[in-house]
C-alpha positions as CSV (number, residue, x, y, z in Angstrom):
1,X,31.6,13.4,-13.8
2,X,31.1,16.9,-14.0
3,X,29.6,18.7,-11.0
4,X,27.1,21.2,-12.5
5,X,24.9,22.7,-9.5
6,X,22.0,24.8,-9.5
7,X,20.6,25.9,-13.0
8,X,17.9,26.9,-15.4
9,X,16.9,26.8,-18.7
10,X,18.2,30.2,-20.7
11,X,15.8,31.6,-22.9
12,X,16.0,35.1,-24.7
13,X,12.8,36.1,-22.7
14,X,14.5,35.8,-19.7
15,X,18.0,36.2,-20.6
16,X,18.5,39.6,-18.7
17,X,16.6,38.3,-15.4
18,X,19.0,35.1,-15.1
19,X,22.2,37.1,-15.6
20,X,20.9,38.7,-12.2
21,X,19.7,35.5,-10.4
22,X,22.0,34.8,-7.4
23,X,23.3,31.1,-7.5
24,X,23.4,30.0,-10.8
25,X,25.5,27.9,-11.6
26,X,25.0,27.0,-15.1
27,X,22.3,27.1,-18.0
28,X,21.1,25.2,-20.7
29,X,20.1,26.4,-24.2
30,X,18.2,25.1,-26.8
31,X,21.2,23.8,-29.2
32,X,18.9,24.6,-32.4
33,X,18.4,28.5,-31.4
34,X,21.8,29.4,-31.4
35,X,24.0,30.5,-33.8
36,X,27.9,29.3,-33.1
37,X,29.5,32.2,-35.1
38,X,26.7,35.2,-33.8
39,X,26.1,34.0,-29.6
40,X,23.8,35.9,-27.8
41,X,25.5,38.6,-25.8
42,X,23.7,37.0,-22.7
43,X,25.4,34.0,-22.9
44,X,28.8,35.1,-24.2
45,X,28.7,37.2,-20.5
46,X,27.8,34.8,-18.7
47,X,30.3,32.5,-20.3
48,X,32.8,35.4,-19.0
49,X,31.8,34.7,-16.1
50,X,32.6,31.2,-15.4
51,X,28.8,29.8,-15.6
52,X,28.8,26.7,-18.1
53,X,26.4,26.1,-20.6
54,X,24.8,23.1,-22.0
55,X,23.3,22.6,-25.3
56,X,20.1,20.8,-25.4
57,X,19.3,19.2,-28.5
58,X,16.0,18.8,-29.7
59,X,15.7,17.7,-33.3
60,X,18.1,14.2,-33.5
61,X,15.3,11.9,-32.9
62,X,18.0,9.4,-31.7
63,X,14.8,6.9,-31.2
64,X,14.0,7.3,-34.7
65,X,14.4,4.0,-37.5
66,X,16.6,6.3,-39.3
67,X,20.4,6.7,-38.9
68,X,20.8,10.2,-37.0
69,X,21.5,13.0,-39.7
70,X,25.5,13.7,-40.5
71,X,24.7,17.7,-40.5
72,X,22.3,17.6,-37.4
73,X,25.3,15.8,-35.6
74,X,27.7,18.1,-36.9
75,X,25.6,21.3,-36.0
76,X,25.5,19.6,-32.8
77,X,28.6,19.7,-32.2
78,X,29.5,22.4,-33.1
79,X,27.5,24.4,-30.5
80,X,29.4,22.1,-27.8
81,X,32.2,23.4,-29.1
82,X,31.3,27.2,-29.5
83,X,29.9,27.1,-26.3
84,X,32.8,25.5,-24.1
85,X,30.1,22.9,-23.4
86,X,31.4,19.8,-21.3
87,X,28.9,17.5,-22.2
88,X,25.6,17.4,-24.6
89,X,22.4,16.3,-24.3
90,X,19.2,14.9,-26.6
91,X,16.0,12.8,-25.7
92,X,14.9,9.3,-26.2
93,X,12.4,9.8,-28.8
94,X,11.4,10.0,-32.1
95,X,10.7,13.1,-33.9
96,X,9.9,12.1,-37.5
97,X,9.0,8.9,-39.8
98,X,8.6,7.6,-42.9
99,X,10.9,8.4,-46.1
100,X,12.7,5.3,-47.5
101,X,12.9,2.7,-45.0
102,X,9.0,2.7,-45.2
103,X,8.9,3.8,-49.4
104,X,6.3,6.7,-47.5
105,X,5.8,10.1,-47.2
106,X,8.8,11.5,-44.9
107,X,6.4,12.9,-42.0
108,X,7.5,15.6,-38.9
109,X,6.0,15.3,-35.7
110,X,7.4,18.8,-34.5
111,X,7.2,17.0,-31.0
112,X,9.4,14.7,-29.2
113,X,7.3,11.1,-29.3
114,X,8.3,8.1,-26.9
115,X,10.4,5.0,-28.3
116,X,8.4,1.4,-27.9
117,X,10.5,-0.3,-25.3
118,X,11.1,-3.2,-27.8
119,X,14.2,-5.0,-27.7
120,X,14.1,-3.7,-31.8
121,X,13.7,-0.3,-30.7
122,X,16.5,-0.9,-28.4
123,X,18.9,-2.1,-31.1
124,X,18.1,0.6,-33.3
125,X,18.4,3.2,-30.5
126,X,21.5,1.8,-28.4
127,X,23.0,1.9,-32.5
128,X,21.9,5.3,-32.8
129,X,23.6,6.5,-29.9
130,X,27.0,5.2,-30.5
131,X,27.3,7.2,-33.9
132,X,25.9,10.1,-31.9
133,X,28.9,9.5,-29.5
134,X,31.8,8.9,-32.3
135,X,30.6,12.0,-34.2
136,X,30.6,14.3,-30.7
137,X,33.7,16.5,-28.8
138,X,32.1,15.6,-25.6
139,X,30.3,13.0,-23.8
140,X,26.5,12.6,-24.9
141,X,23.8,12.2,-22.1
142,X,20.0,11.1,-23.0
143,X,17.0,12.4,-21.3
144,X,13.6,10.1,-21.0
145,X,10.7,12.2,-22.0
146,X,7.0,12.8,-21.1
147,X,4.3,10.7,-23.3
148,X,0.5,10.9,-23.7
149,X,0.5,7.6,-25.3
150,X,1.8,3.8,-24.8
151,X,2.9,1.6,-26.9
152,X,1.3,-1.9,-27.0
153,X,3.3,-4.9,-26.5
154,X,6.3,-3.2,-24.8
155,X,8.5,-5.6,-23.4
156,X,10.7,-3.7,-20.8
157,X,9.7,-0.9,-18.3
158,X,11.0,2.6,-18.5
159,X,13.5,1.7,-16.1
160,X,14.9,-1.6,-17.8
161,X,15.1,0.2,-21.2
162,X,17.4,2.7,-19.9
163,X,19.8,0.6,-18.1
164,X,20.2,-1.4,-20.6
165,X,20.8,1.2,-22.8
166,X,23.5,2.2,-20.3
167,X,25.0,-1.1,-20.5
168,X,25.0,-1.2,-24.3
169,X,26.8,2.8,-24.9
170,X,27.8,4.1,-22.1
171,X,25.9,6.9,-22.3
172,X,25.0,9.5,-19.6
173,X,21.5,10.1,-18.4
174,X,19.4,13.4,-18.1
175,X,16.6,11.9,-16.5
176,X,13.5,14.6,-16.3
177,X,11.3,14.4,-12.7
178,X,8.8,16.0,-14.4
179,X,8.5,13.3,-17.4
180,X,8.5,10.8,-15.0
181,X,5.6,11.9,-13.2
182,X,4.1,13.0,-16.1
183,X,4.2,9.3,-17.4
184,X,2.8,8.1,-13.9
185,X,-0.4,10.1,-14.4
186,X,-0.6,9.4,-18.3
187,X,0.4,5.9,-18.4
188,X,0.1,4.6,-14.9
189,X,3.9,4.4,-14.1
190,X,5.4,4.5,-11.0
191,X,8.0,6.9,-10.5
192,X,9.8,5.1,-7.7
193,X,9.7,1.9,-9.7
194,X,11.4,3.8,-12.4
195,X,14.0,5.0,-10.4
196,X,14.7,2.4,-8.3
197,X,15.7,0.2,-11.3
198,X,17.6,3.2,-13.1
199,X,21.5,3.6,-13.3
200,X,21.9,6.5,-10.9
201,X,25.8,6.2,-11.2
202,X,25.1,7.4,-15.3
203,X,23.2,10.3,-14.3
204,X,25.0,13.1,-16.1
205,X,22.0,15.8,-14.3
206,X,18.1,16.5,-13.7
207,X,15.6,18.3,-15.3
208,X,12.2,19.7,-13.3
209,X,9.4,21.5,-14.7
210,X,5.6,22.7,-14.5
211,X,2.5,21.5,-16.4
212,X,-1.0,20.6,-15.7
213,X,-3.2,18.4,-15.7
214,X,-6.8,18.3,-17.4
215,X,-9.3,15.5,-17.5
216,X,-7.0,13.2,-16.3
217,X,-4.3,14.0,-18.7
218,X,-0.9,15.7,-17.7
219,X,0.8,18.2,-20.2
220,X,4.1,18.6,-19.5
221,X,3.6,22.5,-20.8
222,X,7.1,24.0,-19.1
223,X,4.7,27.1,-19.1
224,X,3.4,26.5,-15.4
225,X,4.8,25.7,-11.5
226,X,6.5,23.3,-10.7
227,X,3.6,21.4,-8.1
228,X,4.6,19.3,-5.3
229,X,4.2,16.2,-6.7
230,X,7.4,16.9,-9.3
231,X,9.6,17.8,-6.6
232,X,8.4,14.5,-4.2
233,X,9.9,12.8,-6.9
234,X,13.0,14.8,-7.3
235,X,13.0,14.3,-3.3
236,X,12.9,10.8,-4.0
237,X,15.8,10.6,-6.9
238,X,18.2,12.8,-4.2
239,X,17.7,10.5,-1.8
240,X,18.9,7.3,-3.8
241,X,22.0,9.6,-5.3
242,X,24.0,13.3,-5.3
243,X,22.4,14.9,-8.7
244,X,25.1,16.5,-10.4
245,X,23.0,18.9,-11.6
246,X,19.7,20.5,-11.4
247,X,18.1,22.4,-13.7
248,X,14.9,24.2,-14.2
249,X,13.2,24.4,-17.6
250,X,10.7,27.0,-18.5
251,X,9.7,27.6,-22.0
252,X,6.6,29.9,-21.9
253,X,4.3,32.3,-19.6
254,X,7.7,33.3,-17.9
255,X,6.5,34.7,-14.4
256,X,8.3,37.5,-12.6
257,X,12.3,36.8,-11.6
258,X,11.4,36.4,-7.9
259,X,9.0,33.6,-8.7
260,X,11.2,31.7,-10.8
261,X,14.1,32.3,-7.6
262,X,11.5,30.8,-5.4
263,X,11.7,27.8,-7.8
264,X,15.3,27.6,-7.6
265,X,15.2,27.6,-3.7
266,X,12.3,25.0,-3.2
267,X,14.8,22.9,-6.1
268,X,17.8,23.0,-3.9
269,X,15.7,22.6,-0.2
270,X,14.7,19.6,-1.7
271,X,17.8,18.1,-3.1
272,X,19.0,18.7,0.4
273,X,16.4,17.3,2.1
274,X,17.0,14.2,-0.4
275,X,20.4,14.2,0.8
276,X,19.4,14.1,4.3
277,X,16.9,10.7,3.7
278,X,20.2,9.1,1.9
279,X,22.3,9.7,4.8
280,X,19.8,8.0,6.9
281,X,19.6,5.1,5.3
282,X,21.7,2.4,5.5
283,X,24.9,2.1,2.0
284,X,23.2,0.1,-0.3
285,X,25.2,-3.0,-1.8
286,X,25.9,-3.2,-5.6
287,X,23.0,-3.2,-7.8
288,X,22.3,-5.9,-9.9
289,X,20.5,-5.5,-13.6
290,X,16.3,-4.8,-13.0
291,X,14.8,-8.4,-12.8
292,X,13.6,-9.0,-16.7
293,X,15.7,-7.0,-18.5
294,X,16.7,-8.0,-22.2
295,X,20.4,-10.2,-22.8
296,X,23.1,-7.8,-23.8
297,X,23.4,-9.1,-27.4
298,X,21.9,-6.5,-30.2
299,X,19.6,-7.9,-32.2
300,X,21.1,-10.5,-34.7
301,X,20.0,-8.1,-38.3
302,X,20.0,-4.3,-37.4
303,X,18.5,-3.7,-40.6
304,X,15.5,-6.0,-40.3
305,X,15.2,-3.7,-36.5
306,X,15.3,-0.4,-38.3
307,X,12.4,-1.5,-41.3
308,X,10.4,-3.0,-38.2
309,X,10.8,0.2,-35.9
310,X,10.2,2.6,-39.1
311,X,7.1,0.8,-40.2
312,X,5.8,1.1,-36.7
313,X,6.6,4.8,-35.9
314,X,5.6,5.7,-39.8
315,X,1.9,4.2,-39.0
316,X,1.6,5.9,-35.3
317,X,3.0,9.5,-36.5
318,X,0.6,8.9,-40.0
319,X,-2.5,9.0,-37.5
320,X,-1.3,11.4,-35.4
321,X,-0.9,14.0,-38.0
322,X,-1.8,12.9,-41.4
323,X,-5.7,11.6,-40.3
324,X,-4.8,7.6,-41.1
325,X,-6.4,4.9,-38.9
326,X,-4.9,4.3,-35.6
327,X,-2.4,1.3,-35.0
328,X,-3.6,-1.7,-33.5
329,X,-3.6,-1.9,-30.0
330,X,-3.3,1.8,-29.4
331,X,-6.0,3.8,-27.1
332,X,-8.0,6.0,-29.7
333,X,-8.5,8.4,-27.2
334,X,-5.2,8.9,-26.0
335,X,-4.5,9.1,-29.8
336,X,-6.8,11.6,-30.2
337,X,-5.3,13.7,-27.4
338,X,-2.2,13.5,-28.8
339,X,-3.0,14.8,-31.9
340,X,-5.0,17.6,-30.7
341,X,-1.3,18.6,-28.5
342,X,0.5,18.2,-31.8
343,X,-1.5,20.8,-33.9
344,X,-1.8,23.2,-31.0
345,X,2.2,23.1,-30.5
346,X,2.6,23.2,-34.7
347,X,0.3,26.1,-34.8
348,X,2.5,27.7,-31.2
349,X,5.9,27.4,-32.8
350,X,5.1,28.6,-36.3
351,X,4.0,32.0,-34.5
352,X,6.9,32.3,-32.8
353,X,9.6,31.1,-35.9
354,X,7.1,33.4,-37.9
355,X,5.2,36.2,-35.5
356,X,4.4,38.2,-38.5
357,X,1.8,35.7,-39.5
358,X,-0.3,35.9,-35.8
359,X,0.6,39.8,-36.6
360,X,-1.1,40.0,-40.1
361,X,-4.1,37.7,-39.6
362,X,-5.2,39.0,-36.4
363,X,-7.5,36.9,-34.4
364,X,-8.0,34.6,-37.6
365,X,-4.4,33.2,-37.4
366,X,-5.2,29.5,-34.9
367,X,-8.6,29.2,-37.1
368,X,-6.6,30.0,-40.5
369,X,-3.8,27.6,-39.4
370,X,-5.8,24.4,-37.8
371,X,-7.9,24.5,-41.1
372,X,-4.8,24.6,-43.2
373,X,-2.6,22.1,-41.0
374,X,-5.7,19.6,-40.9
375,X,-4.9,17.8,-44.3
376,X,-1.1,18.9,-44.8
377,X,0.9,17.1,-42.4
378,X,4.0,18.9,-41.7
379,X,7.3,17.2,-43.8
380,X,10.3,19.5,-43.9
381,X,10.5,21.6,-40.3
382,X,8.5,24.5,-39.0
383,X,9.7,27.4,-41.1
384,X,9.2,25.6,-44.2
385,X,5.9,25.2,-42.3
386,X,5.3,28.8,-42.1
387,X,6.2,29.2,-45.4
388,X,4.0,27.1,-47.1
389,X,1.1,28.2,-44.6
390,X,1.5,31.5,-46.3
391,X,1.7,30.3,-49.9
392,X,-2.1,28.5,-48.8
393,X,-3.8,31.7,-47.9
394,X,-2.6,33.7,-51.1
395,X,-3.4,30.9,-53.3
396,X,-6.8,31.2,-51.7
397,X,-6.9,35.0,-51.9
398,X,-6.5,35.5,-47.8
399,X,-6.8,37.5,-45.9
400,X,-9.7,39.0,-47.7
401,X,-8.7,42.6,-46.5
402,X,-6.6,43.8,-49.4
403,X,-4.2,45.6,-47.1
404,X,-3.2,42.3,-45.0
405,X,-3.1,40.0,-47.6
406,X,-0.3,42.7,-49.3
407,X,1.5,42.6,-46.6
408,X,1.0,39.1,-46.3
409,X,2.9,39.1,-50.1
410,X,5.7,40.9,-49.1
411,X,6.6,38.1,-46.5
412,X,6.2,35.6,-48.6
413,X,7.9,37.1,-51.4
414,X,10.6,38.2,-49.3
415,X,11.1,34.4,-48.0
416,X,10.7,32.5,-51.3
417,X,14.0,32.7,-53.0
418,X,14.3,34.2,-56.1
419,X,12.2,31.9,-57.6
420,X,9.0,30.2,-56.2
421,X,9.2,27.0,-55.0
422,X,9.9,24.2,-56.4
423,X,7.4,21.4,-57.1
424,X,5.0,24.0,-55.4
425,X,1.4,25.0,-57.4
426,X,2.4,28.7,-57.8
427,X,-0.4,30.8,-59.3
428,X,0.1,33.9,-62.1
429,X,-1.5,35.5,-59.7
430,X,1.4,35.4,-56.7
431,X,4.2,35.6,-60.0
432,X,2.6,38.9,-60.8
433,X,2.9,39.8,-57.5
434,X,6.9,39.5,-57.5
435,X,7.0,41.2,-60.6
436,X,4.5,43.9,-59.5
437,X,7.0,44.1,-56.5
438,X,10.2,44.3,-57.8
439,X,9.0,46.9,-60.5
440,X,7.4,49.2,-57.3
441,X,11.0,48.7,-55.5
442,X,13.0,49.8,-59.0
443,X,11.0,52.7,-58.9
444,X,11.5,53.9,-55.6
């Protein structure tokens, strides 16, 4: 087990501020925004300087019906390797659906989406897992995740899913404080419940972060402070066992360093004050499995699992993002919610994988995207997303300011290949364009 201590998220915003933070003792970065041959400097310093750093996968979907992806897994772990990493880590959801298994449209859901604790979903998942862990350097570790939504006709609590997932692979756990009470205000769940029937001795380390909540609803945002109520339940996860590690994400609306070492001290007053409760209470005997938790045997046909889980996830992420009727069973409102999240976050990242377009269309940009994103559900990853965003508003002659709609052609154009996409509607209009283009640049 490695010891990790005291950490926090790295992000570019902040990279120069954590370099200076006093006690930290390692970071995590997001394993998809970095490059193994071109490292931040940031991090190759800090590196130098004996602080560890842990890749944090977002994009497996290790939940998913599919088989995880061979070049996802290898880009994985590659980072682990780049980076020195002693162990890696990934969630417990899903992150896309559809494509063969269901004979659909492959969908994206841009957004991490919770597993149905099924003992299918199980199967598929505790199979999942173990080719994550042949095709890795170093040990794996799973984090649970934050939902807006349940399942119907789960068959296992949060807790019971994960230590039987434990039992199954082996695998480490990142479990996420903030997730879990993120899930008790969303879906009625109690924390303590959770952790009491959760495998503490796989805890690989712990995740805390901010949100908010609104009309009864928590958003797990990692844009806001951590409240109380996330670290009474880190309080409560110390005091049943010795973290390994702590970390604190923040993704957004980063705050001034001094606030975000204020963070870092409540975080380690109250793993110590966890510690203090455990060594007041009397050694526990050895646990036994939760009460109700699924036999050990995977399901008898794996394949029958993965068509059941796809058909499943493929109908849920259809009416999330594609406007299809809602599953049975599933609150329409909490549906609606979700969806609502989804586009906002869609719109969010393809600014930031493409801050020319907010740049270019001004104030218009959310309004442009939402109407453009309402019937065209995302399929191949945000900066195809971008892309094809783009393509939309010169096919329908936007901007309508001839100055931002050229420049809005020279991105695209400079983007698209050599050639315009393929199977994509493209207009004389936008092949004039590159030709018009490429004749101004000859001239020059």
């Amino acid at each position: 087990m490695v010891r990790l201590g005291t950490g926090i998220g790295w992000r570019p915003e902040i990279a120069d501020a954590v370099e200076r933070m006093p006690g930290v003792d390692w970071v995590e970065v997001v394993a998809e925004n970095v490059c193994p041959g071109h490292l931040p400097a940031s991090l190759t310093r800090l590196r130098e300087r004996g602080v560890t750093v842990v890749p944090h996968g977002v994009s497996l979907g290790l939940g998913g019906a599919d088989r995880p992806d061979e070049g996802r897994l290898a880009a994985l772990a590659e980072r682990a390797e780049a980076l020195g990493a002693p162990l890696v880590t990934e969630h417990i959801a899903f992150v896309r659906a559809g494509g063969p298994l269901t004979v659909s449209q492959p969908l994206e859901a841009g957004h991490l989406l919770p597993v149905p604790r099924t003992r299918d979903a199980l199967a598929v998942l505790c199979e999942n897992v173990r080719i994550a862990q042949d095709a890795l350097p170093v040990p794996l570790a799973v984090e649970n995740i934050a939902a807006l939504i349940s399942w119907p006709g789960e068959e296992m609590t949060e807790g019971q899913f994960l230590y039987e997932l434990v039992e199954r692979t082996g695998v480490r756990l990142l479990i996420d404080v903030a997730n879990l009470h993120t899930n008790h205000v969303n879906r009625g769940e109690d924390p303590a419940e959770a952790l009491a029937e959760l495998p503490v001795e796989a805890l690989a380390y712990v995740h805390v972060a901010g949100g908010f909540e609104r009309d009864g609803v928590w958003h797990d945002s990692h844009a806001h402070p951590v409240p109380q109520p996330v670290l009474d339940v880190l309080a409560d996860l110390a005091a049943r066992t010795d973290p390994p590690g702590v970390l604190l994400e923040r993704d957004e609306n980063f705050p001034e360093p001094g606030e975000l070492e204020r963070e870092l001290d409540a975080i380690r007053a109250t793993v110590v004050k966890g510690a203090a409760d455990r060594a007041a209470r009397t050694a526990p005997g050895d646990r036994a499995a939760p009460a109700g938790s699924p036999e050990s045997a995977d399901v008898g046909d794996l394949a029958t699992a993965r068509e059941s889980v796809a058909l499943a996830q493929a109908s849920l992420l259809s009416a999330l993002v594609a406007g299809t009727p809602a599953p049975e069973g599933f609150d329409r409102a909490r549906l609606a919610v979700q969806s609502r999240a989804l586009a906002a976050k869609r719109a969010d990242v393809v600014a930031k994988v493409a801050p020319e377009l907010p740049e270019i269309l001004g104030k218009a940009y959310r309004g442009e995207f939402r109407a453009y994103a309402a019937g065209r559900p995302m399929t191949a990853g945000y900066r195809r997303d971008a892309l094809t965003f783009a393509e939309h508003l010169l096919l329908a002659g936007r901007p309508e300011d001839a100055a931002a709609r050229g420049r809005l052609t020279h991105w695209w154009l400079d983007r698209s290949g050599p050639r315009p996409l393929q199977g994509r509607p493209v207009t004389r209009w936008l092949r004039t364009a590159r030709l018009a283009l490429r004749r101004g640049q000859a001239l020059r």
